[in-house]
Residue frames as a rotation matrix with the C-alpha (Angstrom) as fourth column:
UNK 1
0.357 0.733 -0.579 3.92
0.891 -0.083 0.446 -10.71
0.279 -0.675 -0.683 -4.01
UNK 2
-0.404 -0.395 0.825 3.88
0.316 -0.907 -0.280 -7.11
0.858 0.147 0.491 -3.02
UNK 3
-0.089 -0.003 -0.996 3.97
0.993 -0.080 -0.089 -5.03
-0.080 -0.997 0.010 0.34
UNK 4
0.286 0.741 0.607 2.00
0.833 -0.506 0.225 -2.04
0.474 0.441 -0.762 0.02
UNK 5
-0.809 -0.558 -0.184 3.68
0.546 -0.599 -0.585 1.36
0.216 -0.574 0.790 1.32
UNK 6
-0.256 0.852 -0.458 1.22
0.530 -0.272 -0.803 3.73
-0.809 -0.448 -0.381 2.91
UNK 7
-0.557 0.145 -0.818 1.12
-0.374 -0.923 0.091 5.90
-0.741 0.356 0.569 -0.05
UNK 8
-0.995 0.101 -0.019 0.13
0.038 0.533 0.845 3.46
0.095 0.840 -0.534 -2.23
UNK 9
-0.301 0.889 -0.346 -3.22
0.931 0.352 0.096 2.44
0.207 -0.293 -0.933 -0.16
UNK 10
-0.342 0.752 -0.563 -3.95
0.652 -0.242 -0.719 5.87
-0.677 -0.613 -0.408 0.52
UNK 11
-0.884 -0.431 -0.178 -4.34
-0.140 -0.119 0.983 6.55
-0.445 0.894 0.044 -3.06
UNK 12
-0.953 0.279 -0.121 -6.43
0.175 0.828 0.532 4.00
0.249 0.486 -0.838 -3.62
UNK 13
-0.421 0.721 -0.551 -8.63
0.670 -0.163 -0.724 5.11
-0.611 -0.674 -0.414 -1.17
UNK 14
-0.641 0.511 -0.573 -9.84
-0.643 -0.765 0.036 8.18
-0.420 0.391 0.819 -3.26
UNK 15
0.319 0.886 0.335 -12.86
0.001 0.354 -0.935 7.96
-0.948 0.299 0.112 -4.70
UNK 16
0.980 0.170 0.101 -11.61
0.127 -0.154 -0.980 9.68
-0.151 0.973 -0.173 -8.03
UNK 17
0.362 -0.794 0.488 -8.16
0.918 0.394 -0.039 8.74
-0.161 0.463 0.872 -9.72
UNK 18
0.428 -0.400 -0.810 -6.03
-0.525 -0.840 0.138 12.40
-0.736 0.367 -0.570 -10.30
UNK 19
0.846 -0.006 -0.533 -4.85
-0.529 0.114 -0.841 11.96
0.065 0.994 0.093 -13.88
UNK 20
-0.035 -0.927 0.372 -1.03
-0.899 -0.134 -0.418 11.89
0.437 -0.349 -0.829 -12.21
UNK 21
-0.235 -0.336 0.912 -2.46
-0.949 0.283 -0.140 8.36
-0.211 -0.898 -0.386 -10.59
UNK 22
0.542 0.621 -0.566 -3.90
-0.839 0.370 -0.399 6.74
-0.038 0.692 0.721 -13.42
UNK 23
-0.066 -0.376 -0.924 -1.09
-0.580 0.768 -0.271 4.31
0.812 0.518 -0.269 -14.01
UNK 24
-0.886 -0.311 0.343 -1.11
-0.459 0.493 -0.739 3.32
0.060 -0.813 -0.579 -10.32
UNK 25
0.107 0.936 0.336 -4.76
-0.771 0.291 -0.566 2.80
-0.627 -0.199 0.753 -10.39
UNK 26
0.465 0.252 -0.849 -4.23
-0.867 0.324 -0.378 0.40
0.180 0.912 0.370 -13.90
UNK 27
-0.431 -0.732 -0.527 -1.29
-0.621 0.665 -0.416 -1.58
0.655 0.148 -0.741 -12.13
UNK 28
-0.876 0.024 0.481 -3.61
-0.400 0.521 -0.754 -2.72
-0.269 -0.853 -0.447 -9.35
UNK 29
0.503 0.810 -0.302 -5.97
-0.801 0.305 -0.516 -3.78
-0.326 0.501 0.802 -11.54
UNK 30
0.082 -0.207 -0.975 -3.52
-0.501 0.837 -0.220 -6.43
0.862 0.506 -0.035 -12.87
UNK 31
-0.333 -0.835 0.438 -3.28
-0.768 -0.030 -0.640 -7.39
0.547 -0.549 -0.631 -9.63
UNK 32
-0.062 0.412 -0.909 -4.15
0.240 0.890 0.387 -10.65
0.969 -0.194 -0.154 -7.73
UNK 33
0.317 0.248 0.916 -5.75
-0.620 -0.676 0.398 -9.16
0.717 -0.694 -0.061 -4.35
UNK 34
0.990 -0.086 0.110 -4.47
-0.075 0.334 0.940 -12.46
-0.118 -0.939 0.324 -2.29
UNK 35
0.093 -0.995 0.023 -0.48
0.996 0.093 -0.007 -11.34
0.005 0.024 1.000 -3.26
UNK 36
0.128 -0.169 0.977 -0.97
-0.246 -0.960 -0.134 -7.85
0.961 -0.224 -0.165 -1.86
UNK 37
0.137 -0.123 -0.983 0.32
0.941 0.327 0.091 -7.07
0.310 -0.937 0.161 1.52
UNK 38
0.158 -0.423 0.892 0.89
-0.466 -0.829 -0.310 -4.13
0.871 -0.367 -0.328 3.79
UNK 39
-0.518 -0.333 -0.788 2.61
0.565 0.559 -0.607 -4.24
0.643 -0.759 -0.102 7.33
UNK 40
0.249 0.270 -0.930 1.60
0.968 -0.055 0.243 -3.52
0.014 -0.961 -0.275 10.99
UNK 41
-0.660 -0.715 -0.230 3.51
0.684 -0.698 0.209 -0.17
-0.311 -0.020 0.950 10.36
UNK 42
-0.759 0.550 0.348 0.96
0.114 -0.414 0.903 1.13
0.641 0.725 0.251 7.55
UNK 43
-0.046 0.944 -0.326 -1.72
0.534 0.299 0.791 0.58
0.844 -0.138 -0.518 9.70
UNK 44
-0.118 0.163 -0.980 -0.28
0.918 -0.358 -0.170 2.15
-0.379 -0.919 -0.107 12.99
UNK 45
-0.951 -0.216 0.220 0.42
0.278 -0.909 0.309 5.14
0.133 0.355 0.925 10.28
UNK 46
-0.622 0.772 0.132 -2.92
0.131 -0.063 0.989 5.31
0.772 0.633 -0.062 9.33
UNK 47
0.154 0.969 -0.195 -4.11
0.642 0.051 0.765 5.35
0.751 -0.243 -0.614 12.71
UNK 48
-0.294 -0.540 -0.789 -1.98
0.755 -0.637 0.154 7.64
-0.586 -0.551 0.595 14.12
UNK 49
-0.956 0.286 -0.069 -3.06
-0.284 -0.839 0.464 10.34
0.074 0.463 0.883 11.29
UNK 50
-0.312 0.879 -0.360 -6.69
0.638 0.475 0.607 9.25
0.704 -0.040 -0.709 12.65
UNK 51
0.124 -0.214 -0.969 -5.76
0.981 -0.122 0.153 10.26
-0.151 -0.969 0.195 16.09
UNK 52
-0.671 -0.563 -0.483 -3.83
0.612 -0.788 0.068 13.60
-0.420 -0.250 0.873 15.33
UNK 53
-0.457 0.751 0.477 -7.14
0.045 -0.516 0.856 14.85
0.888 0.412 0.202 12.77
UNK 54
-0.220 0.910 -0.351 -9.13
0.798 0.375 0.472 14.43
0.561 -0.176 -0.809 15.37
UNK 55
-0.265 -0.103 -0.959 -8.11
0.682 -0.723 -0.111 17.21
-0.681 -0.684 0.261 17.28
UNK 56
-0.821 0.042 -0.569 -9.11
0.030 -0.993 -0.116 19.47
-0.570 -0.112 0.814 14.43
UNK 57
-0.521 0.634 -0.572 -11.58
-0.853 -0.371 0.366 17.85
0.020 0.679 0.734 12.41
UNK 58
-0.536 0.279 0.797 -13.63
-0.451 0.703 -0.550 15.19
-0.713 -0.654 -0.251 14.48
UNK 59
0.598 0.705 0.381 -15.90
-0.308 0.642 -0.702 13.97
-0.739 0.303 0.601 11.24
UNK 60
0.572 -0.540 -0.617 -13.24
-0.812 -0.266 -0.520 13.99
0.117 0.798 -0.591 8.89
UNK 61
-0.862 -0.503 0.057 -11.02
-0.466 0.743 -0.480 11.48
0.199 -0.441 -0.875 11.51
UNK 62
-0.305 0.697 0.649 -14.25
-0.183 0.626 -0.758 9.35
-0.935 -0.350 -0.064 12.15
UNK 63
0.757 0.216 -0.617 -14.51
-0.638 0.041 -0.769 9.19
-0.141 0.975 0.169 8.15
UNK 64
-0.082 -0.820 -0.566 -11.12
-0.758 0.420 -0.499 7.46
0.647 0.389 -0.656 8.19
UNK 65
-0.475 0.032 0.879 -11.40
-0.728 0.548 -0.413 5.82
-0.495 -0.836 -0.237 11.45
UNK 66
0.551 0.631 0.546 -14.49
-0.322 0.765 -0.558 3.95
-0.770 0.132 0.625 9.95
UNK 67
0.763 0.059 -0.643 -12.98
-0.627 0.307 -0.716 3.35
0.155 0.950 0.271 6.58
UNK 68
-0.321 -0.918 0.232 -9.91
-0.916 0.239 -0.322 2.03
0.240 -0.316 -0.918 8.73
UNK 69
-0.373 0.536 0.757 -12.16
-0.835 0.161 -0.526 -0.05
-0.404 -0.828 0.388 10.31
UNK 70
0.312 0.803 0.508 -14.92
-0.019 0.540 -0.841 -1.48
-0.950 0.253 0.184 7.71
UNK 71
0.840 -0.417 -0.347 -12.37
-0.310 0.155 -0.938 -1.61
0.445 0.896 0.001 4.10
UNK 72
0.067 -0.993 -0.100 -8.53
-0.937 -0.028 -0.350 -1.24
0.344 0.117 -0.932 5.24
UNK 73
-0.419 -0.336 0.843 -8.35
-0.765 0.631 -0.129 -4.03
-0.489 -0.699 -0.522 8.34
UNK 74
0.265 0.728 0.633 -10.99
-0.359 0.683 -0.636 -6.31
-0.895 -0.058 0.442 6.12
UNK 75
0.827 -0.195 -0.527 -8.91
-0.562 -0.279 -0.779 -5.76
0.005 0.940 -0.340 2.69
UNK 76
0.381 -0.852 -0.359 -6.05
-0.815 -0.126 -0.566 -7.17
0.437 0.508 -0.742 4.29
UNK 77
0.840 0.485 0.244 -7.30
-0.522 0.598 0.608 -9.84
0.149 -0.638 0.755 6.52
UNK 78
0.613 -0.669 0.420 -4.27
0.002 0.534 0.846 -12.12
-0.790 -0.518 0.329 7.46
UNK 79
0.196 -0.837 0.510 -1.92
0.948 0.029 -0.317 -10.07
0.251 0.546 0.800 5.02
UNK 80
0.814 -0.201 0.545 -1.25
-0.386 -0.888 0.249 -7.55
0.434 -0.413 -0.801 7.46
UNK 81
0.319 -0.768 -0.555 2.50
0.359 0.640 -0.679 -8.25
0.877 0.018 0.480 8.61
UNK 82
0.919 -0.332 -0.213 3.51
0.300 0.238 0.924 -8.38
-0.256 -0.913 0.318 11.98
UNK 83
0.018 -0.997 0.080 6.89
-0.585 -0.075 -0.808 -6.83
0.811 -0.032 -0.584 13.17
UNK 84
0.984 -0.087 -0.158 8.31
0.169 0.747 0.642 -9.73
0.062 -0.659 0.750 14.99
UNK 85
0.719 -0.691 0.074 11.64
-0.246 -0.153 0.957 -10.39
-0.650 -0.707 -0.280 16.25
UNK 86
0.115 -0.315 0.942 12.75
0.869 0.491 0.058 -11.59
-0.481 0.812 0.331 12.53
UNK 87
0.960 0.149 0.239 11.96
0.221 -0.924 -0.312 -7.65
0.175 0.352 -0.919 11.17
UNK 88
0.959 -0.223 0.177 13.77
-0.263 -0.932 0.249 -6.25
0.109 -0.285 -0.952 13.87
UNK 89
0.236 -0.956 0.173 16.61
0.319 0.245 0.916 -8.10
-0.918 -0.161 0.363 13.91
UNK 90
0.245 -0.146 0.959 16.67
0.956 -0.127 -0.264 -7.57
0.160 0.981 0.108 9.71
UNK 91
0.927 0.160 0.340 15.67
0.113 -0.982 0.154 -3.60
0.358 -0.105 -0.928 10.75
UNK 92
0.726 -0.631 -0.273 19.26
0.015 -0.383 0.924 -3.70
-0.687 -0.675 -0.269 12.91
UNK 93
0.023 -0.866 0.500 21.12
0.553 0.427 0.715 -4.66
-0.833 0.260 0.489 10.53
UNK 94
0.518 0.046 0.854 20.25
0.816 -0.323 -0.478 -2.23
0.254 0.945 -0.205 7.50
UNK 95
-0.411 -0.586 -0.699 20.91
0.842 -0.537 -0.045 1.22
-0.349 -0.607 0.714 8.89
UNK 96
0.128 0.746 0.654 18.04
0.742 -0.510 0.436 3.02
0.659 0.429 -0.618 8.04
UNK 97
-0.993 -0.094 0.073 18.36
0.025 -0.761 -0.648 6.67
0.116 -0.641 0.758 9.82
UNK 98
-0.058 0.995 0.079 14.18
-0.998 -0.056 -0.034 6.68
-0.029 -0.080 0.996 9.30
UNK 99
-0.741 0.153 0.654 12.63
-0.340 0.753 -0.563 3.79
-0.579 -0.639 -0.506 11.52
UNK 100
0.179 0.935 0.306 9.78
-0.523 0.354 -0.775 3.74
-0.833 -0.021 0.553 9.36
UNK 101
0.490 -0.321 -0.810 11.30
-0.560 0.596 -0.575 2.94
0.668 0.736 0.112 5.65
UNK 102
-0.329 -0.587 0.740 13.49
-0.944 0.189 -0.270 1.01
0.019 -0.787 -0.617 8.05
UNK 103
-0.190 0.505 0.842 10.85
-0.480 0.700 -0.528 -1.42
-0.856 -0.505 0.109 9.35
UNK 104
0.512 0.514 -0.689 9.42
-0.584 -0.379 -0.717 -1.37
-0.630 0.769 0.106 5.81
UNK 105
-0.156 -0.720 -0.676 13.01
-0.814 0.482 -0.325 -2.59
0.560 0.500 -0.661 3.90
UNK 106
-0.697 -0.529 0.484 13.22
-0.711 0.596 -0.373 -5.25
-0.091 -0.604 -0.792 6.56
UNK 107
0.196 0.785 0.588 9.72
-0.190 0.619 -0.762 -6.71
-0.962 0.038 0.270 6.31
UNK 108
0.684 0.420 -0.596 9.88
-0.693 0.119 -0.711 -7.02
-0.228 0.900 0.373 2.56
UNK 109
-0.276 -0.935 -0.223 13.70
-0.912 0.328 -0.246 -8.36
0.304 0.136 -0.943 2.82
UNK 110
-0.559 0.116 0.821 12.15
-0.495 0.748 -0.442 -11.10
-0.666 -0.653 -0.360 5.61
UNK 111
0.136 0.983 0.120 9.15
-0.188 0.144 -0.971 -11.85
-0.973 0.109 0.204 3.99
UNK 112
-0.663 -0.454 0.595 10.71
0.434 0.415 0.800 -12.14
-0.610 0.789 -0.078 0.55
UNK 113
0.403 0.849 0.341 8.14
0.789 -0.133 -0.600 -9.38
-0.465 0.511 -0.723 -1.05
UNK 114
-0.225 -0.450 0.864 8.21
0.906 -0.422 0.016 -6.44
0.358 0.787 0.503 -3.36
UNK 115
-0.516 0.343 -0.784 8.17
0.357 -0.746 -0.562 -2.98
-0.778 -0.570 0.263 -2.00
UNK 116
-0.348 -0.086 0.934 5.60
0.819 -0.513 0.258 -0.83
0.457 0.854 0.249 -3.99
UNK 117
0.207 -0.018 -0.978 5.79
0.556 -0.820 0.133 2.71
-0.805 -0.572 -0.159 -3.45
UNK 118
0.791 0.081 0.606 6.57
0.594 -0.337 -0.730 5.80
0.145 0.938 -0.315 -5.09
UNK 119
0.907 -0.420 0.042 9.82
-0.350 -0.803 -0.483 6.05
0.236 0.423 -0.875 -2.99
UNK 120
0.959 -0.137 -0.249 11.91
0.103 0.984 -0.145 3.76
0.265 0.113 0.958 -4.20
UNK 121
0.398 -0.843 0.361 14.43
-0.001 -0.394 -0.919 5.84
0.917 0.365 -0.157 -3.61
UNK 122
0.302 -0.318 0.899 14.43
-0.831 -0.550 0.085 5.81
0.468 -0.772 -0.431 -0.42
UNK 123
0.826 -0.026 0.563 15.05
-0.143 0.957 0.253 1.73
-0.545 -0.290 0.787 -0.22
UNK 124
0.748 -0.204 -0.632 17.93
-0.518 0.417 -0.747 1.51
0.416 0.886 0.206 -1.90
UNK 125
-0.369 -0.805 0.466 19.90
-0.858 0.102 -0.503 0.24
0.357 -0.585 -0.728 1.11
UNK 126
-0.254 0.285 0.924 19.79
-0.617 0.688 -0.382 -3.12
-0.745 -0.667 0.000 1.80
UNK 127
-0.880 -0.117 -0.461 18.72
-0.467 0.036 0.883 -3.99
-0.087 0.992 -0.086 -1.56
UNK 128
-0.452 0.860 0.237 15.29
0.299 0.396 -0.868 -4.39
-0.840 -0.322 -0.436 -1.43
UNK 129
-0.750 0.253 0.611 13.07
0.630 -0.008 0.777 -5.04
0.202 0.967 -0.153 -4.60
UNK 130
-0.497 0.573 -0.652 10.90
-0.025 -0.761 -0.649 -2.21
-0.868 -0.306 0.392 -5.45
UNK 131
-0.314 0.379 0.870 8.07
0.944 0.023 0.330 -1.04
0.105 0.925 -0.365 -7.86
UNK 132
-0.917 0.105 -0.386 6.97
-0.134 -0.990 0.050 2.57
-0.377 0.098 0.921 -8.67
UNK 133
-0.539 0.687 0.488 3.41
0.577 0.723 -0.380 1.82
-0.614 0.076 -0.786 -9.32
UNK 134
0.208 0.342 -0.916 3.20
-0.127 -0.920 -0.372 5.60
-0.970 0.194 -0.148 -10.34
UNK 135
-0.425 -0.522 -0.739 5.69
-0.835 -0.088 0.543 4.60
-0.348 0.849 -0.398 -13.70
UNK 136
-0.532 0.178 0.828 3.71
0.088 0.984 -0.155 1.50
-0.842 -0.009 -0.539 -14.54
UNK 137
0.106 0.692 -0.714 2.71
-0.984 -0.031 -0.176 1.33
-0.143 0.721 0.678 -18.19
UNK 138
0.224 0.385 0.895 0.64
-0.151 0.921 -0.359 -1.43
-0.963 -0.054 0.264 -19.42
UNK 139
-0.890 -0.388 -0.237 2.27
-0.288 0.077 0.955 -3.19
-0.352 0.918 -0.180 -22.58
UNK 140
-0.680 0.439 -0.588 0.47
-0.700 -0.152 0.697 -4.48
0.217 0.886 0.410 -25.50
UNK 141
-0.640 0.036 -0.767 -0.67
0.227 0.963 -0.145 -7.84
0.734 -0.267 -0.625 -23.81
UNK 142
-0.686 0.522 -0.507 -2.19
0.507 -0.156 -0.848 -6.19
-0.521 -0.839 -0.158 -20.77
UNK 143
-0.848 0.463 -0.256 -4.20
-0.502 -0.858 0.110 -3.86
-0.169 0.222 0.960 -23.18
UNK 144
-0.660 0.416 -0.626 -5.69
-0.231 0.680 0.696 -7.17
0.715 0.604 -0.353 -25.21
UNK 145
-0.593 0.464 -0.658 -7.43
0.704 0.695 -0.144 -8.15
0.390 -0.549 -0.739 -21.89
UNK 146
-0.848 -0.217 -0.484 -8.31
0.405 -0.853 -0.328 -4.64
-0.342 -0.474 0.811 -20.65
UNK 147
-0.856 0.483 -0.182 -10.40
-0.426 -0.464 0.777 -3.54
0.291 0.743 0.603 -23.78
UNK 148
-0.801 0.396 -0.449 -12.79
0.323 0.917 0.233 -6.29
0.504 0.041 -0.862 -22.81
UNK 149
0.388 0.922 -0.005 -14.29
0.857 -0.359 0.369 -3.94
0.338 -0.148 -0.930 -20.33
UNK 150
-0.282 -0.507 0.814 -13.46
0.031 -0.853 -0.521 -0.28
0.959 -0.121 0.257 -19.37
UNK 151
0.893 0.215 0.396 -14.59
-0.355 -0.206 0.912 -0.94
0.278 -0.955 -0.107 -15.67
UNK 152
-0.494 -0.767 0.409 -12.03
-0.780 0.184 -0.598 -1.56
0.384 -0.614 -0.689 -12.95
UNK 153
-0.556 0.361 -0.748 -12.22
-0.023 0.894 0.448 -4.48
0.831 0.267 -0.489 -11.50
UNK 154
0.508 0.818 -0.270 -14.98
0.274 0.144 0.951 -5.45
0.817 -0.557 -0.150 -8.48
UNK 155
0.678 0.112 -0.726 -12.71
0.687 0.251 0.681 -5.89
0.259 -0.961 0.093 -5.83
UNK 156
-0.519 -0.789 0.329 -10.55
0.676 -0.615 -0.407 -3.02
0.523 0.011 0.852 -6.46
UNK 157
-0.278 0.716 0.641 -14.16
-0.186 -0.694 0.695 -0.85
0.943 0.074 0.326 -5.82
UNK 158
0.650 0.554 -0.521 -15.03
0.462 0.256 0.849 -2.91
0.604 -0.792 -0.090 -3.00
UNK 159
0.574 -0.220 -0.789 -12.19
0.800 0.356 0.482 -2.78
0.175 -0.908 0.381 -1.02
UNK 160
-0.630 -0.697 0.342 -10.93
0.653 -0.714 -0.251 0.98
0.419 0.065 0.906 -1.69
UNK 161
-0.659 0.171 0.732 -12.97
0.118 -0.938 0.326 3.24
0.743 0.301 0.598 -2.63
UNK 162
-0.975 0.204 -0.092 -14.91
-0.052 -0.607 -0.793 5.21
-0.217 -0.768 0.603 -0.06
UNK 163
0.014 0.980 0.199 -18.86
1.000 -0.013 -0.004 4.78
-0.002 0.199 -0.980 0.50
């Protein structure tokens, strides 16, 4: 099971894959959408960079707002983690200088999940498992199913990509 970092999901969110994101787009296709997670963190991120657009670009932050709204909060229905008093006690003990990777290591540590991100580097305290969805190549096995169709799968479309 895997705990989504913000960069990951706001990837996803494009409409159109840069070339440079292909492999991330290919690993969440192998994925099983009810062993994603993201935490309580992502989300405040995400609405805090809601908040701060608005001051200069009011349709741009009401584009996200809604997509925050009607995809993100429904994508992750009751696999949105909660910092609780388990986190922060994990969070005290790591010594993250940045609160947010911080919270982040701890939830995955608590929670027994996989960070994926594309800086793994920055988790290596505490030893928390990581993935680089960016470096993900599919082996010979994943291709054999793949070929079958060249779409992505349904609920990847539903629950990213932008109307």
């Amino acid at each position: 099971m895997y705990l989504l970092d913000t960069d990951v999901i706001w990837t996803l969110r494009a409409r159109d894959a840069a070339r440079s994101d292909e492999p991330l787009f290919e690993w969440i296709a192998g994925q099983i959408p009810s062993t994603l997670f993201t935490s309580a963190v992502t989300i405040m991120e995400f609405e805090n960079g809601s908040r701060q657009l608005e001051r200069k670009d009011k349709p741009a932050a009401a584009a996200i707002r809604n997509w925050i709204d009607t995809r993100l909060r429904p994508a992750f229905e009751g696999r949105i983690v909660a910092i609780d008093d388990t986190v922060v006690r994990r969070w005290s003990h790591l010594g993250y200088s940045d609160f947010r990777d911080g919270i982040l290591a701890a939830t995955a540590l608590q929670h027994g999940l996989i960070l994926a991100t594309r800086d793994v580097g920055n988790f290596r305290t505490g030893k928390v498992k990581t993935v680089n969805p960016w470096s993900y190549a599919a082996d010979a096995d994943d291709l054999d199913w793949r070929r079958a169709s060249r779409r992505p799968p349904v609920w990847l479309k539903s629950l990213f990509v932008r109307a």
